[in-house]
LOTI-544857 format. One record per atom (N, C-alpha, C): residue in three letters; x, y, z; atom name. Coordinates in pm, whole numbers, plus 50000, padded with zeros to 5 digits. Example, Ala and Ser with C-alpha at 12.3 -4.5 7.8 and 13.67 -1.06 7.14 Angstrom:
<residuo: ALA; u: 51319; v: 49431; w: 50780; atomo: N> $
<residuo: ALA; u: 51230; v: 49550; w: 50780; atomo: CA> $
<residuo: ALA; u: 51320; v: 49670; w: 50780; atomo: C> $
<residuo: SER; u: 51285; v: 49775; w: 50708; atomo: N> $
<residuo: SER; u: 51367; v: 49894; w: 50714; atomo: CA> $
<residuo: SER; u: 51290; v: 50003; w: 50787; atomo: C> $
This chain:
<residuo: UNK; u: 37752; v: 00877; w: 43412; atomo: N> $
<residuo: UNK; u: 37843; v: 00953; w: 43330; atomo: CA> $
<residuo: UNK; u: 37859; v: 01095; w: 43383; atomo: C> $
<residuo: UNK; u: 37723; v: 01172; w: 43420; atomo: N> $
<residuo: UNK; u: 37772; v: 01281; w: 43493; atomo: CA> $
<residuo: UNK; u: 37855; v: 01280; w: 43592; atomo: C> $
<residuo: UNK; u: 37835; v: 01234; w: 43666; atomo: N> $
<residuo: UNK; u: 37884; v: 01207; w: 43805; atomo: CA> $
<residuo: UNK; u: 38040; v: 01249; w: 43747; atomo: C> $
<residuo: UNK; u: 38126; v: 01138; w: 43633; atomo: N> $
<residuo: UNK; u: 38246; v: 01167; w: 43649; atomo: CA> $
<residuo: UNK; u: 38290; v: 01296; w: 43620; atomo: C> $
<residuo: UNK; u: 38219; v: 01327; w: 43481; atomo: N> $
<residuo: UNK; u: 38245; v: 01423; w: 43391; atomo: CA> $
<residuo: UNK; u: 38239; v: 01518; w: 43497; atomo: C> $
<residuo: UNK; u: 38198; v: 01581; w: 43559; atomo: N> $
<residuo: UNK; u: 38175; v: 01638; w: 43731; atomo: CA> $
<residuo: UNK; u: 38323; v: 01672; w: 43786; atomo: C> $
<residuo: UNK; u: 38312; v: 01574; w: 43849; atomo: N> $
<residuo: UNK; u: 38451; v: 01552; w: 43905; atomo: CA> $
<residuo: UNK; u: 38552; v: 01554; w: 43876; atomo: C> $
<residuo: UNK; u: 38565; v: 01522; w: 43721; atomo: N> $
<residuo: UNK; u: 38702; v: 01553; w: 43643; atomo: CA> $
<residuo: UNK; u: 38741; v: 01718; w: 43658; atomo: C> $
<residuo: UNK; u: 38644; v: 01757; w: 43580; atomo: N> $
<residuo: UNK; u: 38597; v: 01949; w: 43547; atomo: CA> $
<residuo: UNK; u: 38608; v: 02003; w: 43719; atomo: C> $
<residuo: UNK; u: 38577; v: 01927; w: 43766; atomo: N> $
<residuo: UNK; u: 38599; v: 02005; w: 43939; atomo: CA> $
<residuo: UNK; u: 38744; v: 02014; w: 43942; atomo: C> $
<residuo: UNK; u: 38799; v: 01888; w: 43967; atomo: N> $
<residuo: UNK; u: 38993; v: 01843; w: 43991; atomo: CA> $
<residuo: UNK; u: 39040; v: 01962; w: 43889; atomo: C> $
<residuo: UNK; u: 39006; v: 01950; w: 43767; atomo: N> $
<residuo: UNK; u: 39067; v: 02039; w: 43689; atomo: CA> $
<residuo: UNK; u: 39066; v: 02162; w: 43710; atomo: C> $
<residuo: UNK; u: 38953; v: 02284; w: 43757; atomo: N> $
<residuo: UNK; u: 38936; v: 02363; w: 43813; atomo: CA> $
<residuo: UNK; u: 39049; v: 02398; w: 43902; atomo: C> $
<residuo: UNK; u: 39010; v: 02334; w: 44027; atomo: N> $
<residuo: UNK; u: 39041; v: 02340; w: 44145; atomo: CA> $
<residuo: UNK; u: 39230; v: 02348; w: 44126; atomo: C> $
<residuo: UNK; u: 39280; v: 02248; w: 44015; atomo: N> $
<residuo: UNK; u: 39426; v: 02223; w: 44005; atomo: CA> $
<residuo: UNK; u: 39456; v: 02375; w: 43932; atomo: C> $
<residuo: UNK; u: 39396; v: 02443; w: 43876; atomo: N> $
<residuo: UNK; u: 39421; v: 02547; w: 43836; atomo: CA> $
<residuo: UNK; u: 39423; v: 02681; w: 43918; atomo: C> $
<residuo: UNK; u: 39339; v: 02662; w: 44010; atomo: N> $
<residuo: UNK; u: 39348; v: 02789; w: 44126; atomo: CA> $
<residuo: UNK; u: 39208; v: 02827; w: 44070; atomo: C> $
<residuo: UNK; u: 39115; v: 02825; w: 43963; atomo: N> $
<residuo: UNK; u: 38981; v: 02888; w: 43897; atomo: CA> $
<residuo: UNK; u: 38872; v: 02908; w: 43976; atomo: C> $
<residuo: UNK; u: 38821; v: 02991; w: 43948; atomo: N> $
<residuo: UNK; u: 38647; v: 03004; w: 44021; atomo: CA> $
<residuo: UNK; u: 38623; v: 02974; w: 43873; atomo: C> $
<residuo: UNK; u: 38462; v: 02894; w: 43978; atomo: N> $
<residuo: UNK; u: 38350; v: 02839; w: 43904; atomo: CA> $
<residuo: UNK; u: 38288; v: 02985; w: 43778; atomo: C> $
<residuo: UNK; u: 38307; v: 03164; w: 43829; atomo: N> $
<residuo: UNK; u: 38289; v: 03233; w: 43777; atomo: CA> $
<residuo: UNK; u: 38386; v: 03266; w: 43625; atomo: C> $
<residuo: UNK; u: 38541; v: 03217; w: 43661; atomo: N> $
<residuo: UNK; u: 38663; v: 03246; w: 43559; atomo: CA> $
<residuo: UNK; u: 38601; v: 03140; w: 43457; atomo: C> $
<residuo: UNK; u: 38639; v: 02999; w: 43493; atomo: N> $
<residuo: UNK; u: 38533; v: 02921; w: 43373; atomo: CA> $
<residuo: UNK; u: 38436; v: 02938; w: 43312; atomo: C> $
<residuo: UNK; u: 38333; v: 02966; w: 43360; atomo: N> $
<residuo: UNK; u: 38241; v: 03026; w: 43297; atomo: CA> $
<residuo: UNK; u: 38208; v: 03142; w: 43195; atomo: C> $
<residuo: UNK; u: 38302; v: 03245; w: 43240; atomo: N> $
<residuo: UNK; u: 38324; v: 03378; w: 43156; atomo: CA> $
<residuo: UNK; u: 38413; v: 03317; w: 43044; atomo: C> $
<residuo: UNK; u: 38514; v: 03229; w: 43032; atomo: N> $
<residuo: UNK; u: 38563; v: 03182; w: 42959; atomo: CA> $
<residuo: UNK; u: 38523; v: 03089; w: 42826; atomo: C> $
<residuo: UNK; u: 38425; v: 03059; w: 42886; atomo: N> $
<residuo: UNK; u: 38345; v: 02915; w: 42821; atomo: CA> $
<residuo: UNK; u: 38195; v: 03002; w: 42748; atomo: C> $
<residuo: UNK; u: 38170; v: 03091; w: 42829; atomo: N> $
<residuo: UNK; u: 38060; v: 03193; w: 42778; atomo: CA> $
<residuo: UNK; u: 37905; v: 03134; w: 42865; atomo: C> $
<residuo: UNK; u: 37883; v: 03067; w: 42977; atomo: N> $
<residuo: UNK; u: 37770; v: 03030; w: 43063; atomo: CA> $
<residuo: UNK; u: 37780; v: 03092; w: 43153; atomo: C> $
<residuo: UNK; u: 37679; v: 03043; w: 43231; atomo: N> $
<residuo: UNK; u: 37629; v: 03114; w: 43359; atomo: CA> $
<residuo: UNK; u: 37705; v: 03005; w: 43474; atomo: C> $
<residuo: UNK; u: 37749; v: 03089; w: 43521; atomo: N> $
<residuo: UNK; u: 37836; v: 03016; w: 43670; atomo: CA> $
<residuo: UNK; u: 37790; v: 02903; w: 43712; atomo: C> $
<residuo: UNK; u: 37614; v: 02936; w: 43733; atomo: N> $
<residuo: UNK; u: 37531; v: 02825; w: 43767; atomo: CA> $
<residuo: UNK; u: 37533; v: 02703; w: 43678; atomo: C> $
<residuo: UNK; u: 37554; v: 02688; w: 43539; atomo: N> $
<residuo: UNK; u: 37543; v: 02612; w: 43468; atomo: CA> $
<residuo: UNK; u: 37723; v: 02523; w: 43482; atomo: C> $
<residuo: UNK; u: 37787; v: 02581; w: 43539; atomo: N> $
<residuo: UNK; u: 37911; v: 02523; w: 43531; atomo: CA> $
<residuo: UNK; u: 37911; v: 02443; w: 43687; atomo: C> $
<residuo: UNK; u: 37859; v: 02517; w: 43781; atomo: N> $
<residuo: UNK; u: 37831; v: 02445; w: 43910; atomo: CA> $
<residuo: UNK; u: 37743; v: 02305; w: 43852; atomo: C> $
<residuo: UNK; u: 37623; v: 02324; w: 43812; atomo: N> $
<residuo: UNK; u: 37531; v: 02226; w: 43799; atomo: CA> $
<residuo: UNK; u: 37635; v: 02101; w: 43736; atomo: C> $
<residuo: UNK; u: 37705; v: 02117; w: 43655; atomo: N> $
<residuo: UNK; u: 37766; v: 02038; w: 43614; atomo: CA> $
<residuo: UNK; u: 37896; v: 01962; w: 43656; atomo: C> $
<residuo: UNK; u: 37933; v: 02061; w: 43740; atomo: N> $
<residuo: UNK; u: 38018; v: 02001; w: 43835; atomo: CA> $
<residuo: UNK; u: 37942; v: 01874; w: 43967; atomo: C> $
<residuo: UNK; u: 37848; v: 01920; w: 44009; atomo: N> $
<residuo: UNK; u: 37783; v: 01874; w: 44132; atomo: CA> $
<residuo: UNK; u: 37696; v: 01731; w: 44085; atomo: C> $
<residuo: UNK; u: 37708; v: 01707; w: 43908; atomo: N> $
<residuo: UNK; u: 37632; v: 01614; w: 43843; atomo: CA> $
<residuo: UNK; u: 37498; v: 01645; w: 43819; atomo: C> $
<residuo: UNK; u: 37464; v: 01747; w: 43835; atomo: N> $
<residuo: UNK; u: 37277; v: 01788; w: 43853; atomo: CA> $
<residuo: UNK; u: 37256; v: 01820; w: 43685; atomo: C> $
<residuo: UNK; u: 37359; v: 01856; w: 43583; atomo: N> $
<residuo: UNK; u: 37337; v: 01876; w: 43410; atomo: CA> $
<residuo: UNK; u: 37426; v: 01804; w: 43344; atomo: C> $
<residuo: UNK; u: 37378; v: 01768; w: 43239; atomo: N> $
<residuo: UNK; u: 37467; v: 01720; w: 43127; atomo: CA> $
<residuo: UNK; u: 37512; v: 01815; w: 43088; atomo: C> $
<residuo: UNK; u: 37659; v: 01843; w: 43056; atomo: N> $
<residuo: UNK; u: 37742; v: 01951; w: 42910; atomo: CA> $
<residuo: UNK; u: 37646; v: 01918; w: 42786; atomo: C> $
<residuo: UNK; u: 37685; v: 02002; w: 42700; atomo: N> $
<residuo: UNK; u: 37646; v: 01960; w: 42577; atomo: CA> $
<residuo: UNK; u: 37780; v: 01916; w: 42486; atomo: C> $
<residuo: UNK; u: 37797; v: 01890; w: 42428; atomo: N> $
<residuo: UNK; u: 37934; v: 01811; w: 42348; atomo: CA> $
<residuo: UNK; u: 37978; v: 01965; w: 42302; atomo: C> $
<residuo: UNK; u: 37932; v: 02055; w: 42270; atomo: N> $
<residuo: UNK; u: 37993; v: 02185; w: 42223; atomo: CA> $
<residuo: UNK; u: 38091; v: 02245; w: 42338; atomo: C> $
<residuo: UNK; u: 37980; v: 02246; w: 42467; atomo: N> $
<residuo: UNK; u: 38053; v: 02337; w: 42583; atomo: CA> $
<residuo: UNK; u: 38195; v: 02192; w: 42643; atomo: C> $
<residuo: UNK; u: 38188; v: 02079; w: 42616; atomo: N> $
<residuo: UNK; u: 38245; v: 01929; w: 42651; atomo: CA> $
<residuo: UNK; u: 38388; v: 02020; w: 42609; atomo: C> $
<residuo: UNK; u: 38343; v: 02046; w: 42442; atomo: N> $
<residuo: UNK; u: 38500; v: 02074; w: 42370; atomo: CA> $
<residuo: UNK; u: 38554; v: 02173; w: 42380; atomo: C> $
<residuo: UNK; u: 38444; v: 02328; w: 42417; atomo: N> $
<residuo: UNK; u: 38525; v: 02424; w: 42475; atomo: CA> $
<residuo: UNK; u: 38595; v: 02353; w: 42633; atomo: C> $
<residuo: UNK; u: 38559; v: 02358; w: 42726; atomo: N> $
<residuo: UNK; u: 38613; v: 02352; w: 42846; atomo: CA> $
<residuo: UNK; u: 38746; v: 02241; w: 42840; atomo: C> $
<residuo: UNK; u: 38742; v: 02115; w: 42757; atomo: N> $
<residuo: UNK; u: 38859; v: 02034; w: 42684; atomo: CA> $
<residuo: UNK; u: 38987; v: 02167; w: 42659; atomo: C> $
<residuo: UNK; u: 38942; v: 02198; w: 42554; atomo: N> $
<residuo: UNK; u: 39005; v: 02349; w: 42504; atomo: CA> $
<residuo: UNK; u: 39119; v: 02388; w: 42598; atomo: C> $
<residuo: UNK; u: 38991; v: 02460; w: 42691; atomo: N> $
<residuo: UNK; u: 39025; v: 02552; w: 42819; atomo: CA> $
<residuo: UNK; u: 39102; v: 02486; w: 42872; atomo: C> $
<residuo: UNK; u: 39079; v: 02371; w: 42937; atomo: N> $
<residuo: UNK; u: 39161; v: 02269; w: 43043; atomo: CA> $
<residuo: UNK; u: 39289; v: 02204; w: 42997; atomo: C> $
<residuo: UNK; u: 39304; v: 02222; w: 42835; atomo: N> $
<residuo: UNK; u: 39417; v: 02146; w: 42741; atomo: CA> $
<residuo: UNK; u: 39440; v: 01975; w: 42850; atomo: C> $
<residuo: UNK; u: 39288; v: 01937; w: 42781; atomo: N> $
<residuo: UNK; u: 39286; v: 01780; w: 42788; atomo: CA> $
<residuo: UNK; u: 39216; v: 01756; w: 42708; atomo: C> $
<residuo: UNK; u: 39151; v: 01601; w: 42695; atomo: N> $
<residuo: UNK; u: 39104; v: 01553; w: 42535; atomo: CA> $
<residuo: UNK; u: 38956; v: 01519; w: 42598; atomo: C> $
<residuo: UNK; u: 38855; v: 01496; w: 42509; atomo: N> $
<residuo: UNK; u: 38714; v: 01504; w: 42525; atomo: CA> $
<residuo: UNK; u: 38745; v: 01371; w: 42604; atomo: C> $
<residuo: UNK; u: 38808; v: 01265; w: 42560; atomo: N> $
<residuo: UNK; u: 38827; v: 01134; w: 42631; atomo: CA> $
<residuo: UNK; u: 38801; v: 01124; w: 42767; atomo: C> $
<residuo: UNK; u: 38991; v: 01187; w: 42836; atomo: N> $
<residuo: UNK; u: 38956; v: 01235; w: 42934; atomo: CA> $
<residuo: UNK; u: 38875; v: 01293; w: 43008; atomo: C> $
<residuo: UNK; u: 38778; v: 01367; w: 42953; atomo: N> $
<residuo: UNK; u: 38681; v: 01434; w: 43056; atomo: CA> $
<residuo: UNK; u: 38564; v: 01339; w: 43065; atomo: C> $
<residuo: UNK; u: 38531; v: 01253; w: 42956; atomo: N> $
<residuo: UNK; u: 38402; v: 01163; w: 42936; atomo: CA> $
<residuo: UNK; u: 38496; v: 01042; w: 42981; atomo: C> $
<residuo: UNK; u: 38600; v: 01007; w: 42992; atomo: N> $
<residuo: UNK; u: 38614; v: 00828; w: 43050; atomo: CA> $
<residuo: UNK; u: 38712; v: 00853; w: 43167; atomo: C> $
<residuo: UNK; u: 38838; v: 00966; w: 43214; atomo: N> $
<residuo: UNK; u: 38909; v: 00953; w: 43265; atomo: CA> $
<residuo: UNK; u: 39030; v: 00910; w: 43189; atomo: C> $
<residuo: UNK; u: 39027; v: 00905; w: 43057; atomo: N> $
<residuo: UNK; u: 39164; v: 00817; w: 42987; atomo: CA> $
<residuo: UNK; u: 39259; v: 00909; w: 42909; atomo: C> $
């Protein structure tokens, strides 16, 4: 499950032009904690899941199944 959730939050990033730092200040973590989660090394917690949803204007779905 990490793995995707990862990779989604990366694409999404990346499609935006964002540093790993802009997300983060946005979302209220530490850069590192948004990397870790990109790279699959942390779980989100369902709180930070629905901010970054938020941020990204996509649905928790999408970020947890791809749908």
């Amino acid at each position: 499950m990490v793995r995707g959730v990862g990779e989604r939050l990366a694409t999404l990033r990346y499609e935006k032009g964002w540093t790993q730092q802009k997300v983060a200040d946005a979302v209220s973590v530490d850069p590192s904690t948004i990397a870790r989660i990109e790279h699959g090394d942390q779980n989100p917690s369902v709180g930070l899941l629905v901010k970054l949803a938020d941020l990204y204007g996509c649905t928790l779905e999408y970020l947890l199944n791809g749908k």
